[in-house]
C-alpha positions, 0 to 999 in steps of 0.5 A: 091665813093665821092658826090659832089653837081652841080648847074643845068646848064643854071641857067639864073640867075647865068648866068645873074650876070656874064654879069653883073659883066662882063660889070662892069669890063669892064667899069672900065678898059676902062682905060682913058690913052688907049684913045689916047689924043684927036686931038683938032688942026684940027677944034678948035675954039680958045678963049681969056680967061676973064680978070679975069679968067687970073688974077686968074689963075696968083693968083692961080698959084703964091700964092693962094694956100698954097701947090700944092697937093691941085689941086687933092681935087679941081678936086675931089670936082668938080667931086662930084658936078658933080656927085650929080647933075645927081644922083638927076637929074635921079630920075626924068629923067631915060633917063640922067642915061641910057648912063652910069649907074655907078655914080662913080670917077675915077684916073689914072696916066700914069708916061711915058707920064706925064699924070694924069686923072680924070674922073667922070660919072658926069653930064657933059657939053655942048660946051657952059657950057664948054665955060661958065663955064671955060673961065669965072667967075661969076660976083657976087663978082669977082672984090672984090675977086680978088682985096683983094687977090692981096692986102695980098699975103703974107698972103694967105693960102686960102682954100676951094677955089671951086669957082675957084677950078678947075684953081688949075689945072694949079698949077701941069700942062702946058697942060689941057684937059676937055673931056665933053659929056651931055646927051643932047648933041650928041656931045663930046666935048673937052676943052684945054689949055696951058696957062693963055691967050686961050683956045681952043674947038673942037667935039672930034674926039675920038667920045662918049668914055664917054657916059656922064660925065667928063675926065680931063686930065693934063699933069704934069710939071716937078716939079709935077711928084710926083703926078703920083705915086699911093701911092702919089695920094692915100694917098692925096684922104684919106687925103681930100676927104676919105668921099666923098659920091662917089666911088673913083677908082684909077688905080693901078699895082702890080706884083704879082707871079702866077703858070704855068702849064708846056706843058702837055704830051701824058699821061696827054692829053690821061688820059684828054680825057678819063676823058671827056668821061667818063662825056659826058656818065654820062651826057646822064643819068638821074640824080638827080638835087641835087647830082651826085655820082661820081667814084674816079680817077683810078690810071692811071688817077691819074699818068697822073694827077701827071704828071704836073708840075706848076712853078712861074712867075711873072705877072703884074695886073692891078687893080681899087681900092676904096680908099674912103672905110670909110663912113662919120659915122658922117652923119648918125643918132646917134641912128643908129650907135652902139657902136663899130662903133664910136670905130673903126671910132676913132681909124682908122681916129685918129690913136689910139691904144684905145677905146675913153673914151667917144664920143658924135654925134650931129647936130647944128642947130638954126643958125649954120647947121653942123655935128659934131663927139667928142671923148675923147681919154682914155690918154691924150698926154704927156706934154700937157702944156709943148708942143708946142700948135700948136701941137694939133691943127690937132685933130679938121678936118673941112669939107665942104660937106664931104670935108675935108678942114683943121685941122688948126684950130688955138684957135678954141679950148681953150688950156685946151680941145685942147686934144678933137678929132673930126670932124665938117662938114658944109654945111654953110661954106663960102668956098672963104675965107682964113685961116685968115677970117676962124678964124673970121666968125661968124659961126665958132665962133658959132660953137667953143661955141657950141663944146665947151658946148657939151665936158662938157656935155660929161664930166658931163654925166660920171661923174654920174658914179663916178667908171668910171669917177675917172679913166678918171677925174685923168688923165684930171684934169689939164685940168679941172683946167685950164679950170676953169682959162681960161675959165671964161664963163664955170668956174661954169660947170667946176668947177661942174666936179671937184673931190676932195679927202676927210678926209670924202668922201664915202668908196667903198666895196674894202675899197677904198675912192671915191673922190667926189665933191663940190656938195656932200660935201655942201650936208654932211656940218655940221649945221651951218657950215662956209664954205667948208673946204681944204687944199693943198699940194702935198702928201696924206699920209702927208696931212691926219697927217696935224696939220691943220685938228686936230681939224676939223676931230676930232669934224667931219667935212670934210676936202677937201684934194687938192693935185695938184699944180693947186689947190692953182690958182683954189681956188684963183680964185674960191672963192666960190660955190653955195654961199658956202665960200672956206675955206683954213685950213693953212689961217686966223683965222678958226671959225666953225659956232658953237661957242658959249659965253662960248667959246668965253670966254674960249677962251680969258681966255687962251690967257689971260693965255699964253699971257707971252708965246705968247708975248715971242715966237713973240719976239724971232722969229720976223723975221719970224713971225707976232704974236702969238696965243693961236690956235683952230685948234691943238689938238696934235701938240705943235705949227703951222705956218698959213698964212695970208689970202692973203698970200702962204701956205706952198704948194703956197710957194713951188711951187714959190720957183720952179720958182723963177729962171724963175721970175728973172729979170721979173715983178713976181719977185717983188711979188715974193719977196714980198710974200716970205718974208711975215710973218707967224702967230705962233698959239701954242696948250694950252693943249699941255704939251711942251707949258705948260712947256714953259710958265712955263720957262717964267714965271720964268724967266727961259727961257733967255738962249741958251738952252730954245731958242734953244728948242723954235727954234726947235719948230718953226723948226717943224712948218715949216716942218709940215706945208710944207713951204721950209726950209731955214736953215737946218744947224741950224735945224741940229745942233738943232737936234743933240744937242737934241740927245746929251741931250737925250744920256747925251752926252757932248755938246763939246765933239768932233768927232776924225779925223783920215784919211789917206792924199791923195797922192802928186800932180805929177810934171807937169815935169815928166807928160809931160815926160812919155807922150812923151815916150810913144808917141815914143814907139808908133810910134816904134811900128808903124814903125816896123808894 
C-alpha cells in the first residue's frame, strides 16, 4: 500500500489561477503576424506629409544616423513612452486599463514575408493623434535642427534622436504601418506609408484587435533582413533597451524533441478501464480530505502498462521570451541592494570573471539630476598606457531614462581612470544633439567632475584599511601616478592615495613591512627634520644597501624607498606635501635639521684635511665630474655619485637611456643630451680607510702613476654601479677588475693566456657546390620518372 495526498476537488482558487494563466497566455500568443495586414486602399484618406517631416526623413535615411539597428531602440523607446504614459493615467482612470490589463512590449518578425512588428499595450492614438503626430513635427526648434543637420552631415552620429525617432523606421523599411486604438476611441485606426511624400489613414477593417495600444508593423527592405532574425533582434534589445522598466516579449521558435506514445493495444485499453473503474468505486466512499490510501497496480495492470512504448519526435514551439530580464540596479536606493547584488550586476553587464574591488551608488544632484553605478574591477587591463585609448572608452554606458544611449564617451574620463566601469543615467539630458555637441554640454562635463570626485572618494574609503587597500594600490598605482601629472586639479586628493615602501614603515604580525603614505610619514618625522626623505630606483633589495641611506638610517630617519619609474615625474612635479619639503637622497647637498656649530666646524676641519685628495680626484675625473666633497651621507661605503639638484639620478638616467632611440631626431633630444652629459658631484667618506690610504698617496706624491689611477678609477667605477647610473665603458671596468684579481693572486700583470684551437675547416669551391647540386637534381628527377 502507498499514500499519496490529493487536493480537494473544485478548489476555486486553483481553479481561478488557471483561467488566469489561461488568458494570460492567450494574450501573448495572439501573435501580430496572424493578423492579416490591415486593407488600408478601400476608404484611406491620403495625406501630403509637412515640409519638414519629408526633409527629415531624407536626413534620417541619408546620415542621421550612425548605424541602422538604431530603429529597434527608437520604436522601443517610443513604445515605453507609451506605455508609462497609460500606467500613470490608470491610477486615476480604471477605465484606460479595463480593455487590456497587461503594460507590456512586444516583438515579432515574420522572415517569409519580410515583416517585423512591434507592439505595445500603450496609450495609443486617436485618427487625429495619428495624423498629428507623424505627418508633422513640432514647431519649437525644428527649422534650426533641420537646418544645422543639413550644414554637418559629414559629421553626424546623432543620437538620442527620440524627437524624431520613430522615421528611423524608414531607415530598414519601405512599407510602414501604425495600427492605433485609444481607449477613448471605438475605432481602430490604421496609419501608412511608403515613402518621404504621403501618408495614408483608414478605420481598420480588422476591427478592435488591439483592444488599446500600438502595433507598428515595417516591411523590411532587402538590406535590412537581418533584423528578422531573433538572435539579432535579441541581441539589439539587450544592447539598448535591457532596462527599460517594461516587459519586452519576443516572439521565438525552437525545435525541440518530445515523446509519443505509440497506438495503445487491447491489453493496455482493458487494464485502463479496469483502472477507471476502480477510481469511480473509491470516489463513492468517504475519504479523508488529507489523504487516500491507494492499492498497488496488480501485475496485470502493470504487463498492459509496460505495453507502451513512446518514441522521439521533433516538434516545433513557439514561445514569448523577456528579454529585458535584468533590472536597473541602479535606480534603486543604495541602502536597499546588498552586496552580492551590485556583484553579480558587475559581472553580467560588464563580462568579468570577478567580483569588482570596490563599488559606489550615488544620485547628482544640485544642478545636474542623474544616477550613476561605479566599479573598480580587482585587475586592470593589460597594457593600459600601451593600448590604444579608444580601447576603453566602452567602460562608461550613458543612459537616457533607462535607455541606453552610447559608450562613446570620448575623454569623458581622464586616461588614468579610463579603467573605471559604470553607468550613468540622466533624465536631464538633451536628447537631439550629436556626439559632438554630447561632449560639449555643460551637463556632461558636470557630470565627468562630479564622477570623477566620487572615484577617488572610492579610492580614499579603502585605503582606511591598509590590508586590503596594498592589494588593489599595487595593481593601480600607475594610474594613481599619472593622475597626479595629468590631473592638476585632484593632484593633492591623489597624491593622498599614494603608497610608498619605507626603510621605517610599520611591521605587520607576518613579518611583512606595510607601505605607508605621506600622511603617516610626516606623522613619525624626527624633530627638526628638513623634509620627507627618498630615493628612486627599480629594485628594493638593491635600493635598502644604497650608500645614500647610510647615514639617514643609521642616525634613524625614515627613508621613502620609490621603486617605479613614474616615481621620478611624480616627485618633480610634486615638490612638496602639507608644506613638507620632498627631499631626494641621490641629489644636492643633504642636511638633517640638527646641525649644530661643532658640526659645522667639524665638518670644515675635514675638508680642510682631504682637500689634497679632493682636489686630485676632481682632476683625474674632470670629464665626468664637477667636484668633490668630503660626504655626511656615507658611512660604509668609500665614495658616491650625487646628482645635481636639477639634474637625473641615476634611476631618471636609466630610464631616458631606454628612450633615447624614440628622442632621436625630435625636440627631446637636445635635453636629452643635455641632461646626459651632466656632471656628477663626487662625494668621498672621511672615515673610510681606502680614502685615507689615498690621500695618503697624494700627499706623498706617490699617486702619479698608473697603478694609483687605475685604483682611483675603480672607485669611480663603483659609484656609478652603486648609484644605478648606466655604465658606459665596461671594457675598462673589466680590465680594471682583472688587474685587481692579478694583483690579489700576484699574477704577472703581462702575463698572457695561451691560444690553442683547432682552425675551422676550408670554404668549399662555389664550383663543386653548384655541381653536386645539379646531380642531385637529376637523381631526383630519375627517381621521378621511374615512379
Amino acid at each position: 500500500m502507498k499514500h499519496r495526498r490529493r487536493r480537494t476537488a473544485g478548489n476555486p482558487r486553483k481553479l481561478l489561477l488557471a483561467l488566469v494563466a489561461l488568458f494570460l497566455v492567450s494574450a501573448l500568443s495572439a501573435s501580430a503576424s496572424d493578423v492579416p495586414p490591415p486593407a488600408t486602399e478601400a476608404g484611406a484618406e491620403e495625406f501630403a506629409f509637412q515640409t519638414e517631416v519629408s526633409r527629415v526623413m531624407n536626413i534620417i535615411i541619408n546620415s542621421l544616423y550612425k548605424t541602422k539597428e538604431i530603429f529597434l531602440r527608437e520604436l522601443i523607446s517610443n513604445a515605453s513612452d507609451a506605455v508609462d504614459k497609460v500606467r500613470f493615467l490608470g491610477i486615476t482612470d480604471k477605465a484606460v486599463l479595463q480593455d487590456n490589463a497587461y503594460l507590456n512590449i512586444t516583438i515579432e518578425a515574420d522572415p517569409a514575408s519580410r515583416w517585423l512588428t512591434i507592439q505595445d499595450s500603450g496609450i495609443g492614438m486617436t485618427k487625429a493623434e495619428l495624423k498629428k503626430n507623424l505627418g508633422t513635427i513640432a514647431k519649437s526648434g525644428t527649422a534650426d535642427f533641420i537646418s544645422a543637420v543639413e550644414k554637418n552631415k559629414d559629421e553626424l552620429g546623432l543620437i538620442g534622436q527620440f524627437g524624431v525617432g520613430f522615421y528611423s523606421a524608414f531607415l530598414v523599411a519601405d512599407r510602414v504601418q501604425v495600427i492605433s486604438k485609444h481607449p477613448s476611441d471605438p475605432v481602430q485606426h490604421v496609419w501608412e506609408s511608403t515613402d518621404a511624400s504621403k501618408f495614408t489613414l483608414a478605420e481598420d477593417p480588422s476591427g478592435n484587435t488591439l483592444g488599446r495600444g500600438t502595433r507598428i508593423r515595417l516591411h523590411l527592405k532587402d538590406d535590412a533582413t537581418e533584423f528578422l532574425d531573433q538572435t539579432k533582434l535579441r541581441e539589439l534589445v539587450k544592447k539598448y533597451s535591457e532596462f527599460v522598466q517594461f516587459p519586452i516579449y519576443l516572439r521565438t521558435t525552437k525545435t525541440v524533441e518530445v515523446e509519443a506514445e505509440e497506438p495503445e493495444t487491447p491489453a493496455a485499453d482493458a487494464a485502463d478501464a479496469a483502472e477507471k473503474k476502480d477510481e469511480e468505486a473509491k470516489e463513492d466512499k468517504p475519504v479523508d480530505d488529507e489523504m487516500v490510501v491507494e492499492d498497488a497496480p496488480d501485475a496485470a495492470k502493470a504487463d498492459a502498462a509496460g505495453d507502451k512504448k513512446a518514441k522521439t519526435v521533433s516538434e516545433e514551439v513557439v514561445d514569448w521570451e523577456q528579454v529585458n530580464v535584468n533590472k536597473p540596479i541602479w535606480l534603486r536606493s543604495a541602502a536597499d541592494v546588498p552586496t552580492e547584488d551590485y556583484n553579480a550586476f558587475f559581472k553580467a553587464y560588464f563580462n568579468d570573471a570577478d567580483d569588482p574591488a570596490a563599488h559606489i551608488h550615488f544620485k547628482g544632484e544640485g544642478g545636474s539630476d542623474f544616477k550613476s553605478l561605479l566599479f573598480i574591477p580587482r585587475r586592470p587591463p593589460n597594457n593600459m598606457f600601451q593600448a590604444d585609448p579608444q580601447s576603453f572608452i566602452r567602460n562608461i554606458k550613458l543612459f537616457v531614462r533607462r535607455v541606453f544611449i552610447t559608450d562613446e564617451l570620448i575623454d569623458f574620463l581622464p586616461r588614468y581612470l579610463s579603467f573605471i566601469k559604470g553607468v550613468i543615467d540622466s533624465d536631464d539630458f538633451p536628447l537631439n544633439v550629436s556626439r559632438e555637441t554630447v561632449q560639449q554640454t555643460r551637463l556632461l562635463k558636470v557630470i565627468k567632475n562630479k564622477v570623477v570626485s566620487k572615484t577617488l572618494q572610492m579610492f580614499k574609503t579603502l585605503a582606511r584599511n591598509a590590508t586590503s587597500y596594498e592589494p588593489l594600490y599595487k595593481a593601480y598605482a600607475s594610474n594613481l601616478k599619472a593622475g597626479i601629472l595629468e590631473d592638476t586639479r585632484n593632484a593633492k586628493k591623489l597624491t593622498q592615495l599614494l603608497r610608498f615602501h619605507s626603510t621605517g614603515a610599520p611591521v605587520a604580525d607576518d613579518g611583512r613591512t606595510y607601505m605607508t603614505s605621506l600622511d603617516d610619514y610626516v606623522e613619525r618625522m624626527r624633530k627638526g627634520q628638513q623634509g620627507i626623505y627618498f630615493l628612486t630606483g627599480n629594485d628594493l633589495d638593491q635600493m635598502r644597501k644604497s650608500p645614500y641611506l647610510e647615514a639617514l638610517t643609521t642616525r634613524g630617519y625614515e627613508v621613502l624607498l620609490m621603486d617605479e619609474s613614474l616615481d621620478e615625474y611624480v616627485t618633480q612635479s610634486v615638490t612638496e606635501f602639507d608644506g613638507v619639503k620632498l627631499i631626494n637622497v641621490g641629489k644636492g647637498k643633504l642636511t638633517f635639521g640638527d646641525e649644530d656649530d661643532a658640526a659645522k666646524s667639524a665638518e670644515k676641519e675635514l675638508a680642510d684635511e682631504f682637500q689634497p685628495l679632493t682636489t686630485w680626484l676632481t682632476e683625474q675625473f674632470k670629464d665626468t665630474v664637477d667636484k668633490t666633497l668630503v660626504s655626511n651621507r656615507l658611512t660604509t661605503t668609500p665614495c658616491a655619485l650625487i646628482a645635481a639638484e636639477g639634474g637625473w639620478t641615476g634611476r631618471m638616467q636609466e630610464i631616458m637611456e631606454a628612450q633615447k632611440a624614440a628622442l632621436a631626431n625630435s625636440p627631446g633630444a637636445f635635453m636629452y643630451e643635455h641632461f646626459a652629459r651632466q656632471k656628477k658631484t663626487l662625494e668621498i667618506n672621511p672615515n673610510h680607510p681606502v680614502m685615507r690610504a689615498l690621500l695618503e698617496r697624494v700627499e706623498d706624491d706617490a699617486a702619479d702613476n698608473d697603478d694609483t689611477r687605475d685604483l682611483a678609477r675603480s672607485l669611480l667605477d663603483l659609484a656609478w654601479i652603486k648609484g644605478g647610473y648606466p655604465i658606459k665603458d665596461l671594457d675598462g671596468i673589466a680590465r680594471r677588475i682583472e688587474t685587481a684579481v692579478r694583483l690579489g693572486l700576484k699574477v704577472d700583470l703581462d702575463a698572457k693566456a695561451k691560444v690553442d684551437v683547432k682552425e675551422a675547416p676550408v670554404v668549399e669551391a662555389p664550383a663543386k657546390k653548384k655541381a653536386e647540386a645539379k646531380a642531385d637534381d637529376e637523381d631526383e628527377e630519375a627517381a621521378h620518372d621511374e615512379l
